[in-house]
C-alpha positions in Angstrom: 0.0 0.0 0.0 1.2 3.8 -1.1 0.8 6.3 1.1 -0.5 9.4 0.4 3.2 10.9 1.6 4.5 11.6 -2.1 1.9 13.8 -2.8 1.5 15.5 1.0 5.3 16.5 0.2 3.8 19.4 -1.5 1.4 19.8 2.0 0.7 23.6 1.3 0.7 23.6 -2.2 -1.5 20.7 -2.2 -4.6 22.4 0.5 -4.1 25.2 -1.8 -4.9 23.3 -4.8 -8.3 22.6 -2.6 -9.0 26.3 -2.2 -8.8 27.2 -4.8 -11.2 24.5 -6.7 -13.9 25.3 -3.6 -13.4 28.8 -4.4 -14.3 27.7 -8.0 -17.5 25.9 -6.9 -19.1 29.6 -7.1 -18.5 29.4 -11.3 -20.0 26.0 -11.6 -24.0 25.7 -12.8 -25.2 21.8 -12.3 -28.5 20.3 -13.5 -30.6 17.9 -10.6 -32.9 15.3 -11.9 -34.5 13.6 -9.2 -37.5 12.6 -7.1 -38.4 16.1 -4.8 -39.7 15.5 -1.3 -40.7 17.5 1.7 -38.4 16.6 4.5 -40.6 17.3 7.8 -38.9 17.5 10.9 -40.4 17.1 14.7 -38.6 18.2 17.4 -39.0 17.3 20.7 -38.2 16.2 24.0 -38.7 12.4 25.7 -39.2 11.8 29.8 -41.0 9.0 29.9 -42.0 5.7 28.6 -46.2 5.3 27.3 -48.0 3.1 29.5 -50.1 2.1 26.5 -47.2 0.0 24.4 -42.9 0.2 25.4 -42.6 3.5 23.1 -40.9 7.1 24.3 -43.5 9.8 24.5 -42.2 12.8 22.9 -43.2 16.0 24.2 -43.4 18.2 21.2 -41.7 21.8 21.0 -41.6 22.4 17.4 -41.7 21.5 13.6 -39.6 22.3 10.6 -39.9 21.4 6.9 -37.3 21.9 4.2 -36.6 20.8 0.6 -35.9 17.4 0.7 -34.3 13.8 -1.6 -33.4 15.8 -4.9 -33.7 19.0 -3.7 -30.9 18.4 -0.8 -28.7 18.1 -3.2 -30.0 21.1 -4.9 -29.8 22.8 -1.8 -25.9 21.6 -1.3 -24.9 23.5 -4.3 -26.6 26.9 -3.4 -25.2 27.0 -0.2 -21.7 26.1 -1.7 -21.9 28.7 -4.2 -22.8 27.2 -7.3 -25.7 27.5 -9.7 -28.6 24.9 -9.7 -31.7 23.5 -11.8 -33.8 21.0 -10.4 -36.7 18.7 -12.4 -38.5 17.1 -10.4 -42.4 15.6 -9.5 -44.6 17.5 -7.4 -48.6 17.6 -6.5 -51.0 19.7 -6.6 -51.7 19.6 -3.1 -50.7 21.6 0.0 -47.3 19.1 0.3 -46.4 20.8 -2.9 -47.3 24.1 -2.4 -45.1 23.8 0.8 -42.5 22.5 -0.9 -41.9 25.4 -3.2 -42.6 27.7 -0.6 -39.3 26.4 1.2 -37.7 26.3 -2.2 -38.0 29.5 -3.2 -37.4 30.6 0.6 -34.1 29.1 0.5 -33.2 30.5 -3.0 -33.7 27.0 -5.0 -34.7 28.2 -8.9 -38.3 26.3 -9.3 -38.7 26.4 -13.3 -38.5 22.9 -13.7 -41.1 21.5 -11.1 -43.0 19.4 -13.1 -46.9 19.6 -11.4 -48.7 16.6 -11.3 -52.4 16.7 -10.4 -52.7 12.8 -9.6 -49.5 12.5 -7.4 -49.4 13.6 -3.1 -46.3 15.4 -3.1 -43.4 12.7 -1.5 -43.5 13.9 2.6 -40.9 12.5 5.0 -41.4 13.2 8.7 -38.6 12.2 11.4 -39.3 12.5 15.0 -36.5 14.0 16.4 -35.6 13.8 20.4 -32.4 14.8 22.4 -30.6 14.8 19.0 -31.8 11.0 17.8 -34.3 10.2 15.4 -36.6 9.1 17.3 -39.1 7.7 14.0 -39.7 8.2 10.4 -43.0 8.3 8.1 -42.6 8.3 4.4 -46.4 9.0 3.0 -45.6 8.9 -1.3 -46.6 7.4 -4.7 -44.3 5.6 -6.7 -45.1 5.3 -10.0 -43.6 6.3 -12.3 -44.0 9.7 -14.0 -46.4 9.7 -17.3 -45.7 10.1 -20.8 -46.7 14.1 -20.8 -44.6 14.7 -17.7 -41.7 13.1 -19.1 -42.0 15.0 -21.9 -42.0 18.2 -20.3 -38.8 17.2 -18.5 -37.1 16.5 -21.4 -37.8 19.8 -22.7 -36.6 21.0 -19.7 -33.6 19.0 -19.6 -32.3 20.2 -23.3 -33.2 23.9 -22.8 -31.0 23.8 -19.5 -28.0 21.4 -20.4 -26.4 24.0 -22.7 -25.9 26.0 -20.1 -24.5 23.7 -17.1 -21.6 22.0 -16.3 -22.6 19.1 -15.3 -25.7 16.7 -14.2 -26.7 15.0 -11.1 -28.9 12.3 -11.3 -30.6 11.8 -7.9 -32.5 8.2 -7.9 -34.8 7.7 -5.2 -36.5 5.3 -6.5 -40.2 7.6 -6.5 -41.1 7.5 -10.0 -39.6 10.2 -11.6 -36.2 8.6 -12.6 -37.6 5.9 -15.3 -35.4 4.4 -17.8 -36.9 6.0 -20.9 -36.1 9.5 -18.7 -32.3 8.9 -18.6 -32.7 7.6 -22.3 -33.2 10.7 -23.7 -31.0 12.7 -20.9 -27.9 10.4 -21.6 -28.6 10.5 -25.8 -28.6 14.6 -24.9 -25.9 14.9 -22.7 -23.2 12.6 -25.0 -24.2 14.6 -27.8 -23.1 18.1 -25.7 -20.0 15.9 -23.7 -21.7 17.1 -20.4 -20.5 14.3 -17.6 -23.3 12.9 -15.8 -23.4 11.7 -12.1 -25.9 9.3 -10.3 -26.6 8.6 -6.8 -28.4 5.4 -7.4 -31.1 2.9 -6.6 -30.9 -0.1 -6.6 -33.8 -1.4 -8.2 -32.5 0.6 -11.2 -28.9 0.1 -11.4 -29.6 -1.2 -15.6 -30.6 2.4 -16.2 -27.1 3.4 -15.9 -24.3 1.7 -18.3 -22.8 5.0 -19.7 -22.7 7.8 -16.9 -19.6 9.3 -15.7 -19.7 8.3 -12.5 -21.4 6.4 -9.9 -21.9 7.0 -6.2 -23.7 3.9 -4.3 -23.0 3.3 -0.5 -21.3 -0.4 0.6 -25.1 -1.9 0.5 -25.9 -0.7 -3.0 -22.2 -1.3 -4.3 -23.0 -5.2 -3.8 -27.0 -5.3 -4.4 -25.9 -4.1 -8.2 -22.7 -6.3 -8.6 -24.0 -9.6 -6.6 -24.1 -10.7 -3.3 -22.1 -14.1 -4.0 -19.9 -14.7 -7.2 -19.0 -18.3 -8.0 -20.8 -19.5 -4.5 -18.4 -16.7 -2.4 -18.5 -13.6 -1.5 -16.8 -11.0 -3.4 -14.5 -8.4 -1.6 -14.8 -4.7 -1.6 -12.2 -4.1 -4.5 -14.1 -6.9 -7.3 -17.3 -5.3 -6.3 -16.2 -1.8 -7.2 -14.1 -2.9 -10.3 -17.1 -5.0 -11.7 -19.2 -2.1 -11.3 -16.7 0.2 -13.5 -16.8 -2.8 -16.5 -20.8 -3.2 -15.9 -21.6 0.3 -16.0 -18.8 1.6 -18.9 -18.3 4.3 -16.3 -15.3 6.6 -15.3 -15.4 6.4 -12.1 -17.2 4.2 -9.1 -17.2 6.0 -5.5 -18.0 3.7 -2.6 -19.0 5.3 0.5 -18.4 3.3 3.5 -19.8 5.2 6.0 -17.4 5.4 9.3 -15.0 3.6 7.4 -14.5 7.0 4.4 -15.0 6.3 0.8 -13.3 3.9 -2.2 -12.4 5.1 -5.6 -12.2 2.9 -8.1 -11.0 4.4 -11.7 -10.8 3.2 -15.2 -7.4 3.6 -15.5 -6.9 0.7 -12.8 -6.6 3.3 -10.0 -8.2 2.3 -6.5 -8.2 4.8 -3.5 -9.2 4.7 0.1 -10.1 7.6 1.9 -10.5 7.6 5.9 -13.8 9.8 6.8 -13.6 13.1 7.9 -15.9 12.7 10.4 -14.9 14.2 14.1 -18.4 13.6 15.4 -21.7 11.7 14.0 -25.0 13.1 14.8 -27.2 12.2 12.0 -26.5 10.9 8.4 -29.6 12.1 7.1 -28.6 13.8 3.8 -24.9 12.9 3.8 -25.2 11.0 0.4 -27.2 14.1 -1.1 -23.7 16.1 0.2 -21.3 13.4 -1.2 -22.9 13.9 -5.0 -23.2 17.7 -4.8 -19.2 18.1 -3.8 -18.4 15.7 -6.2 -20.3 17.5 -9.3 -19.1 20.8 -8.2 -15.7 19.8 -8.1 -15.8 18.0 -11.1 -17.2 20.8 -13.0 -14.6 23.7 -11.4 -11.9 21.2 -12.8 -10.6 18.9 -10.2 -9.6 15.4 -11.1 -11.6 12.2 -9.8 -9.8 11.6 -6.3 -9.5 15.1 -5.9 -13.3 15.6 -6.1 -13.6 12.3 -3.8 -11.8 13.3 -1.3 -13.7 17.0 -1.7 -16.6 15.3 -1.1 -15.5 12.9 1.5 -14.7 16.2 3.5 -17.8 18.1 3.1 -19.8 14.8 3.7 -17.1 14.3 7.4 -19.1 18.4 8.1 -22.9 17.7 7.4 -22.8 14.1 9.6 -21.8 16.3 12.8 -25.7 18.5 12.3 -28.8 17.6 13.3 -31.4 17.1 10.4 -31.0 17.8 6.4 -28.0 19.7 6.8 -26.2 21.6 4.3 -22.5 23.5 4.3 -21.1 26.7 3.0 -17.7 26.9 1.3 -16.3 28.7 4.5 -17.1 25.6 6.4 -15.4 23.0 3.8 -12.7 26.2 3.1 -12.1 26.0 7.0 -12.3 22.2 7.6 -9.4 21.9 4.4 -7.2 24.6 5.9 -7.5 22.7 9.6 -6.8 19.2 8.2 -3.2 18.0 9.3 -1.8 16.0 6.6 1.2 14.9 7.6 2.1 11.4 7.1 1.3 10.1 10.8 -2.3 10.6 10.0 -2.9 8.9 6.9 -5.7 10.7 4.8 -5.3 8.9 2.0 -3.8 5.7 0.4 -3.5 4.2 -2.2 -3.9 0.2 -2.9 
């Protein structure tokens, strides 16, 4: 194993490299495609147990909604600086209306909600108690979107991809990524050379041969290579190389959760990356993070592991906040600039 010494030589030069690409994140303009939910949070406060069934009784203090799935990542990249257009599904009910309220509220461009009268808009709720999730409810319809409303996001897609960087594709598996959808958006976006980047799903990991780049956590990363190859299970490092040959991809980023990220690359390249994490109070959100700072970088010109272990950083900051968290480029600027890198505390390796 290679340590991550022969390139920490440089220390200085090398956190300034970071700086300066985070710095660039404000330049970048990235297009979202993905299933848009309502993220509802109650907060609250637990002393005792029901005597009606061994549950916590939460004393309610107050609620919170903000853009949620899709729209986190969306989110991500405004507070960070950059530019972003989200497509998405959302009903015609008070959900929605909601919804775009807390949009627009948090600056979040809203000309390609796609309104659909026959679809509830997606609602998760998470009961929140002396910082743990206490309980979630997920109220949503998952089929898939219709004919006219993929349509309409096609049109949106090829009015807006002249004009980004890059796209995100943000699978939650809700209806509104379909493989007709990415069809058209991949025919589009191969035609204009714009890279394309998908936090996946795993019920539709055959939509994907062709992207850029692929972002699945350790459960997903074997779900869409196999569970057991030749009556065995596969390691870690066949898993993420299969999934580079079976998706015709650039690159395949693992995340692990307390145990970092792993980079696989075409050209043979495999890196592990420790997390970044100091403290962990909620993971809710942390993938949207990962694929935002992996985008952005991308698209303000950093190479593959540099944008992984960008991403890894920003994701080690949103994991230590309660909730949907975001970050702002002071945080990930401040977070770079604090990182010791020498070769005692091995940041990066690789195998």
């Amino acid at each position: 194993m290679r340590s991550f010494k022969k390139i920490t030589d440089l220390n200085g030069k090398y956190i300034q490299r970071f700086l300066r690409l985070v710095e660039r994140f404000s330049e970048t303009k990235i297009l979202v495609i993905g299933d848009w939910m309502l993220d509802e949070f109650v907060w609250g406060t637990v002393e005792r147990i029901s005597p009606e069934a061994p549950v916590p009784v939460v004393n309610v203090s107050r609620e919170s909604f903000v853009p949620g799935g899709a729209l986190n990542v969306a989110n991500n990249i405004r507070t960070l600086g950059g530019c972003v257009y989200p497509c998405g599904l959302v009903g015609r009910d008070l959900r929605g209306r909601m919804l775009v309220k807390a949009m627009r509220k948090e600056g979040i461009d809203t000309s390609g909600a796609i309104y659909d009268q026959a679809r509830p808009t997606t609602l998760k709720t998470r009961v929140v108690a002396h910082s743990q999730q206490v309980v979630r409810f997920d109220r949503e319809d998952n089929r898939e979107l219709s004919r006219e409303h993929l349509q309409k996001a096609l049109l949106f897609v090829s009015k807006m991809l002249p004009k980004v960087d890059a796209v995100i594709i943000e699978d939650y598996g809700k209806g509104m990524i379909t493989a007709e959808l990415l069809t058209g958006v991949l025919k589009e976006t191969k035609r204009l050379g714009k890279p394309v980047l998908v936090d996946p799903k795993e019920k539709h990991f055959s939509y994907y041969k062709g992207v850029t780049a692929i972002t699945p956590n350790r459960k997903e990363a074997f779900e869409a290579y196999g569970r057991m190859k030749n009556g065995r299970i596969p390691d870690i490092h066949e898993v993420g190389k299969g999934l580079l040959k079976q998706f015709s991809c650039q690159a395949v980023l693992i995340t692990l959760g307390e145990e970092g990220m792993i980079l696989f690359e075409q050209n043979g390249a495999v890196t592990k990356i420790p997390t970044a994490a100091q403290e962990v109070y909620d993971v809710s959100g942390a993938g949207d993070t990962v694929i935002a700072v992996f985008a952005m970088a991308h698209a303000a010109g950093a190479t593959v592991k540099e944008a992984a272990i960008l991403s890894n950083c920003a994701a080690g900051i949103v994991v230590g906040k309660l909730g949907t968290a975001t970050l702002t480029q002071e945080e990930l600027k401040r977070s770079l600039s604090n990182q010791s890198l020498s070769p005692r505390k091995r940041v990066l390796s690789s195998v």
